[in-house]
N, C-alpha and C positions, 0 to 999 in steps of 0.2 A: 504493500500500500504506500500511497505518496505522503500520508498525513493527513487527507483528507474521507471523509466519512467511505467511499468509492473510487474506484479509478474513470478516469474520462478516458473511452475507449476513442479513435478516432482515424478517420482513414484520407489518401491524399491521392487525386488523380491526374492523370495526365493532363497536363498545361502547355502550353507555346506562349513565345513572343514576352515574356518575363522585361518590363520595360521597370523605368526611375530610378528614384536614389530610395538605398537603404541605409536609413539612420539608425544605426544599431545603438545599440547601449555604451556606457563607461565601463571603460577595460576595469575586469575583476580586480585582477590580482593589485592595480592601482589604489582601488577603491579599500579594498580590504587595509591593507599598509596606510591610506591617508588619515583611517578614523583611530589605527593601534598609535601612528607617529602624533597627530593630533594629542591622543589622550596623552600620550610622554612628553607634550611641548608645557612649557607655562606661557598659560595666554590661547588666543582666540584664532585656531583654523578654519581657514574659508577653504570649502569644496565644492567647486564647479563642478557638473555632469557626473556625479556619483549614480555607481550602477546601483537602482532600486532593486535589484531582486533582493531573494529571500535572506538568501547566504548570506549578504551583505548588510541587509537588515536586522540578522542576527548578531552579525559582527556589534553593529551600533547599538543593540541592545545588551550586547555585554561590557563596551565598553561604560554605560551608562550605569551598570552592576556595579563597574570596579570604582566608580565616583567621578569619571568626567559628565561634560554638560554636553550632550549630543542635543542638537535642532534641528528638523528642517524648515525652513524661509519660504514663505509663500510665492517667490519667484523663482524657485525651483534650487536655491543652493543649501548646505546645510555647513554647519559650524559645531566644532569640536573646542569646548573649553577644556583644556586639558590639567593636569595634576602632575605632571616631570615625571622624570626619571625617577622610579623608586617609590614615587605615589600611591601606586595603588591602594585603594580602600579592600577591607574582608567582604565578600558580595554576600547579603543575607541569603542569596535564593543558589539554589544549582544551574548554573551557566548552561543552557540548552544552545546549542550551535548548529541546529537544524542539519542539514545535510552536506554541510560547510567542512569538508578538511582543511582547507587554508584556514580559513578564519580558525579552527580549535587547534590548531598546532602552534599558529605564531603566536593567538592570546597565550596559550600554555606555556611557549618560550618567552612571552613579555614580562608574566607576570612572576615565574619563579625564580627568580631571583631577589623577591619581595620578601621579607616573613608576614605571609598572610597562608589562608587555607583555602582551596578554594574545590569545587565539584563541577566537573564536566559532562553533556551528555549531547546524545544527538539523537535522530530518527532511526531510523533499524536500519538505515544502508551506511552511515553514517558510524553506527556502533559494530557494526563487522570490519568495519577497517586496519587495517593495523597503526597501534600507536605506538608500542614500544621503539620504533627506528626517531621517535622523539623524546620520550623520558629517559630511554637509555643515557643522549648527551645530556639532558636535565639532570640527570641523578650526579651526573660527574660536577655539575657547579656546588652541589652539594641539596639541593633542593630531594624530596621524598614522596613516591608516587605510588598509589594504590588503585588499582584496576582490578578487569576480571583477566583470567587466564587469554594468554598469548598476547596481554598490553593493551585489552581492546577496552572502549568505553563502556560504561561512566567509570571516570580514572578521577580520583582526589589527589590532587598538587599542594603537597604542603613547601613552601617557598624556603629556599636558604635564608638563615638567620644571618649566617656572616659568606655570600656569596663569594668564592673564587674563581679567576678566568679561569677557563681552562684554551687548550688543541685540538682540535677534533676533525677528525678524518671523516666525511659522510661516504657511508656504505656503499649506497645507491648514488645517481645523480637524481637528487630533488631540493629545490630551490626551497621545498616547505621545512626541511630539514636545517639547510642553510639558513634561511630566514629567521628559525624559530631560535637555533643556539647565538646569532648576531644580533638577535633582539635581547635573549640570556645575557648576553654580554655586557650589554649598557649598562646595568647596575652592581657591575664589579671594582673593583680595585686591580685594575689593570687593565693588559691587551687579550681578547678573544680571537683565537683566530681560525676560522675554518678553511679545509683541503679539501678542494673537490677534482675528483680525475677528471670530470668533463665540466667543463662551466655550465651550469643552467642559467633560468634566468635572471635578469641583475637589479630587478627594481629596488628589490630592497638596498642594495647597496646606493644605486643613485638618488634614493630617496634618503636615505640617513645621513649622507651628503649636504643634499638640499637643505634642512631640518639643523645643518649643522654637526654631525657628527665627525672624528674624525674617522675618514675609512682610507687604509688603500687595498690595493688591489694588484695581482703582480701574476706571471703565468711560469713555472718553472718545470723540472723535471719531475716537480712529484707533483705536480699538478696548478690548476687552478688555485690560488691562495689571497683569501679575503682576510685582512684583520680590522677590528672596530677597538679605538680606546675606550675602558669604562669611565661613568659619570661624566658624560657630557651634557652640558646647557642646551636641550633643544629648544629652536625657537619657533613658533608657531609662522604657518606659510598659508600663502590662498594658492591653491593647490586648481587647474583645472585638466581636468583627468580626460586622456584622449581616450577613442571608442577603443573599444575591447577587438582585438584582434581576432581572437578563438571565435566572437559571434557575428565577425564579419565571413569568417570561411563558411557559414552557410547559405545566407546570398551571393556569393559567391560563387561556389559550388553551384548552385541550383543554376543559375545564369551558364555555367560552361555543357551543360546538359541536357538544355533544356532550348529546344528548335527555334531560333530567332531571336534570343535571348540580349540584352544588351544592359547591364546592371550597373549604376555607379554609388559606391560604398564609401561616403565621403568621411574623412579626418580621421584615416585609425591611425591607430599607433606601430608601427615596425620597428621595433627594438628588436634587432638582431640575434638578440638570445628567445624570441619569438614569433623571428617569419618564415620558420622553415618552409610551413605547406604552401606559401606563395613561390619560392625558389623550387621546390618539389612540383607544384602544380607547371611552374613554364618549362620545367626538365619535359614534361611528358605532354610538351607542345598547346598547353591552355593557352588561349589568348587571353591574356590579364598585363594590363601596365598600370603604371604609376604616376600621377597629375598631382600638382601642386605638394608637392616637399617640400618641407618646412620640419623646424624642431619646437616640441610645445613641451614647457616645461621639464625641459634638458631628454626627451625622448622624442626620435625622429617620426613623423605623422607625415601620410599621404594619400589621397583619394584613390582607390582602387578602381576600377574601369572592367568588367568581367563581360567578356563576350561568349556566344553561343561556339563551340567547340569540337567538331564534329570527328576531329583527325588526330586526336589523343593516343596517346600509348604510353601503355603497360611499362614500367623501369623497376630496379632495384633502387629503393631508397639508400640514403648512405647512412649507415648505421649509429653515427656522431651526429647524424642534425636529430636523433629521436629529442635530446632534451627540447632543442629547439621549436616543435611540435606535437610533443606527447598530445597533448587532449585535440589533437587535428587528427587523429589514426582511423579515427570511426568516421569519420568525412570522406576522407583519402580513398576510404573504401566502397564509398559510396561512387564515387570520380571512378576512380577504375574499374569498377563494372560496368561503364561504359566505355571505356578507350578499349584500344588491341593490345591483345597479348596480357603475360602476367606483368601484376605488380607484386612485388616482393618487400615487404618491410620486418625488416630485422633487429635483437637487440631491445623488443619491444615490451619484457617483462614487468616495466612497471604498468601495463596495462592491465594486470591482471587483478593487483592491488586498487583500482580506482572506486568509483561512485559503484561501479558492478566491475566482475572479472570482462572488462569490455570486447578482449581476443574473441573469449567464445560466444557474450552476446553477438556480437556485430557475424561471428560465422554463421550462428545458429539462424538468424534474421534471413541475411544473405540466401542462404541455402533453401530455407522456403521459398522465395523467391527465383529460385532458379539458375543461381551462381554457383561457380566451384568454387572451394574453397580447402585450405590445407592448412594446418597448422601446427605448430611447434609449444613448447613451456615459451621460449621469448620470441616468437615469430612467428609471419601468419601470410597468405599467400591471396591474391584473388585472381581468376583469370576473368579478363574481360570480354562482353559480351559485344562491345563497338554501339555505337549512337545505335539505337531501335532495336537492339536487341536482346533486353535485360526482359525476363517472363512477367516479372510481378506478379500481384495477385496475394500474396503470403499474409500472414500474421504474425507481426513480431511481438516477440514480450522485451519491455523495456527496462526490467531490471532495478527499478525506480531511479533509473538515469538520464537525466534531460538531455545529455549529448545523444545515446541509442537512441530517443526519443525524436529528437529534431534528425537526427542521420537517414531514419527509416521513412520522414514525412519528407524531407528530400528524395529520396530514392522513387516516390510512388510519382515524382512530379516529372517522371521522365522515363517510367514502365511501362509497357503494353496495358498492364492492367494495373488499377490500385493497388494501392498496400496499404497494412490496417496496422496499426499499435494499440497495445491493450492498455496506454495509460499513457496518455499526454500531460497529467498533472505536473509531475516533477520538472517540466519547461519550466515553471515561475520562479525556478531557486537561482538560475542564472540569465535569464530570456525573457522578460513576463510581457514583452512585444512582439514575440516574435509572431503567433500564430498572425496578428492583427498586420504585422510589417510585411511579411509576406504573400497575406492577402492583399494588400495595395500594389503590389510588384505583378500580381495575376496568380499565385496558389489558388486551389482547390483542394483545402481542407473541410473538412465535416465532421461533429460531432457523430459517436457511430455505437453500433451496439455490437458485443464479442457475439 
């Protein structure tokens, strides 16, 4: 279930001629980071174009738990009166962070290193995740964590009394990981510094920047290497947050697919630790360019331009830009089932771990629908059926993952025959325009029944 009483079943048919601009939402992971640096600033953030979904809203209501003064302003911006470094208040209630991993990993690395107590929980897709690849470095600042078995939520963070930096190697390449122990960091007595084998992505670092922190940054032989000094003065910023990249690649997508298509996706953000499925989509001959580049808020933004696509092919992804597009994989897959030939995307194991195990959603989807498909523990295969010749018709189950969710309602806009999803609710946690954006572009979505 999404959290809602029922699921909204719903099905998506074949369209042409996919015309205007999509104005997508404020990039997540932006959004998420302006209201945690907000609450660590002394003084009053202003954020422009904060992505309203849920996740984010949850963010805002925790940080409002921990004793900042979150608004939003009747002309659409919202303000963060924040409590510094070290601030944080004991939340009286258990921090529910809906279906939010970023948001329950950084809160958890903001705030332990406070001596405060605090209780985490989330939705049921939310609580099968794994936490432990986050308390594990928690526990090394000295902070103490109680969960259920395998790390998973509701996890109680009791905060280090007298926090120390620490070193930290991440396991995996995930910027939630990074994020969480450089947020840990600011309220130590010292330098924190994390090692990452592959750079993921870097907002947190350009933002604690911004905000004042000291960070640098440096690329060696043992890898990627971020360090943050403890106890900095952050100072509060007006922050205007470009569109989210991850929920441009769906009008986008749907434009390269979709017969006579001509889509323009205006002011996202392409920070390079972020556009890999743009650089992947023109490997396999999309016609997509780039209008009006500019830098907003020290991260590079440009109008996307998506044309109809007809002569796509199948490629090997390269197995180093996954961080750079991990939550584009279930998109990607949706694209190559209509180019020629296989696409191959490898290295791809932290898909397994997301909102759902998304390798075998997005196979098991695919394959009612009448794709081949193959897969590996970290890699997964599609063979393409070329422009017209994907079956549709299928039912997918969406895992309660709004990416499966939007991927399958894509797919059905360029099948012979519709595709159906058992549960469009979980869109609102990151999307909550989407169904209504892409009907203005020409979709044919419908409410439906399983």
């Amino acid at each position: 279930m999404s959290g809602l009483d029922k699921p909204i079943p719903m099905s998506s048919k074949r369209v042409t001629n996919l015309r205007g601009q999509a104005k997508v939402p404020g990039d997540k992971s932006i959004s998420h980071r302006s209201l945690i640096l907000g609450a660590l600033s002394v003084g009053q953030t202003k954020i422009h174009g904060l992505l309203e979904g849920q996740d984010v809203i949850d963010t805002a209501k925790a940080m409002s738990s921990f004793g900042a003064l979150v608004e939003k302003h009747e002309n659409g911006y919202w303000t963060v009166d924040g409590f510094g470094v070290g601030g944080f208040a004991e939340p009286e209630k258990v921090i529910d962070c809906g279906n939010s991993g970023t948001g329950v990993r950084l809160i958890m690395g903001a705030m332990s290193t406070t001596n405060i107590t605090a209780t985490f929980t989330g939705d049921a897709s939310l609580n099968r995740r794994p936490m432990a690849r986050i308390t594990e470095p928690l526990n090394l600042f000295g902070a103490k964590t109680y969960g259920r078995r395998h790390g998973k939520l509701p996890i109680t963070v009791v905060g280090a009394a007298s926090a120390v930096p620490i070193t930290y190697q991440t396991p995996v390449a995930s910027a939630q990981i990074k994020s969480s122990v450089l947020f840990a960091g600011l309220n130590t007595a010292g330098e924190t510094i994390v090692i990452e084998k592959e750079k993921t992505r870097d907002h947190t670092e350009r933002m604690l920047e911004g905000f004042g922190a000291e960070v640098e940054t440096e690329t060696t032989s043992k890898g990627h290497i971020v360090k943050v000094k403890g106890y900095p003065e952050l100072l509060p910023q007006e922050i205007k947050v470009p569109r989210d990249p991850s929920s441009a690649a769906f009008p986008v997508c749907a434009a390269l697919i979709t017969e006579g298509s001509d889509v323009l996706v205006p002011n996202i953000g392409l920070n390079p630790t972020r556009s890999g499925l743009f650089e992947t989509l023109r490997e396999m001959n999309a016609n997509i360019t780039f209008e009006n580049e500019s830098f907003q808020g020290g991260e590079p933004v440009a109008d996307i331009r998506a044309k109809f696509s007809p002569n796509m092919i199948g490629i090997d992804v390269p197995p180093e830009r996954a961080a750079s597009m991990i939550d584009e994989y279930p998109i990607l897959s949706v694209v190559a089932s209509f180019a020629k030939g296989k696409t191959l995307m490898r290295e791809v194991n932290e898909l397994r771990v997301k909102e759902s195990d998304r390798i075998d959603a997005m196979a098991k989807g695919l394959r009612s629908n009448g794709l081949s498909i193959e897969e590996g523990e970290d890699w997964w295969s599609v063979e393409g059926r070329e422009i017209d010749g994907v079956k549709g018709g299928g039912l997918c189950e969406t895992f309660l993952d709004h990416r499966i969710a939007m991927s399958f309602l894509i797919l059905g806009m360029a099948s012979k025959s519709s595709v159906k999803i058992d549960d469009s609710s979980p869109i609102t946690t990151s999307f909550p325009i989407f169904e209504s954006l892409m009907a203005e572009l020409g979709a044919n979505f419908q409410k439906s029944e399983l």
